[in-house]
N, C-alpha and C positions, 0 to 999 in steps of 0.2 A: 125182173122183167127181161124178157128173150132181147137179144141183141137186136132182129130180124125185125121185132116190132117196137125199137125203139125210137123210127121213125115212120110217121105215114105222109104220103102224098099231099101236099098243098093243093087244090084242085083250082086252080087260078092261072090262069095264061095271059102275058101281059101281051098289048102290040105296042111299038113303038122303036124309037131309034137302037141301036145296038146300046149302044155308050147308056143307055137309060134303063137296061136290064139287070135285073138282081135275080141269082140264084136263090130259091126256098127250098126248105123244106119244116113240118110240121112235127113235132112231139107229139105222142100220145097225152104228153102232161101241159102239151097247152101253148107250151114255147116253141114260136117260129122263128126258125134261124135263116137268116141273110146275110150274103156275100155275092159280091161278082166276079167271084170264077168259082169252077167245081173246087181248086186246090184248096181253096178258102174256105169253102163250107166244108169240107172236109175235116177243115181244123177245127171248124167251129162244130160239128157233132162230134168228134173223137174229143173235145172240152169239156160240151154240154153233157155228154152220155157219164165220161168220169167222174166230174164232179158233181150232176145232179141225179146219176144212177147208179153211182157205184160200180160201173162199166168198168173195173181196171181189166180187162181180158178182149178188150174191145181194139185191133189194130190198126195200125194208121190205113192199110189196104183194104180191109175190109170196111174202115168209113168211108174210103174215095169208092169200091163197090157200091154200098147203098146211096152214095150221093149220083155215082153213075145211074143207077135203076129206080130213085124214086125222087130226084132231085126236079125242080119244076120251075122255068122261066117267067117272070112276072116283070110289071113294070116297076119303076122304081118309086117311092111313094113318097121323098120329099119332094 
């Protein structure tokens, strides 16, 4: 699986208070990953991609890129 399309866009825009915002973003394999900051999902798709794609070639910079370019604001859902 291309690095490039290992994640696609959550197409979901939350409104609400700052503090109530969680960073997404979607797998192609079905897992949406959440955190509230970019740094953080960052870690959490340079994990996901590793251990559930076999991504070891996949860099810490280039996951805060694609979290920069397809990462998408949502409300928080507890």
């Amino acid at each position: 699986m291309a690095l490039c399309s290992c994640v696609q866009v959550l197409a979901r825009l939350g409104k609400g208070k700052e503090e109530d915002k969680v960073r997404t973003m979607e797998c192609p394999c079905g897992i949406v990953l959440e955190a509230r900051s970019d740094e953080e999902l960052a870690r959490e798709v340079l994990t996901h991609a590793r251990e559930e794609h076999d991504a070891s070639d996949l860099t810490e910079e280039r996951a805060r890129e694609m979290v920069a370019s397809h990462a998408q604001g949502t409300e928080d859902a507890s």
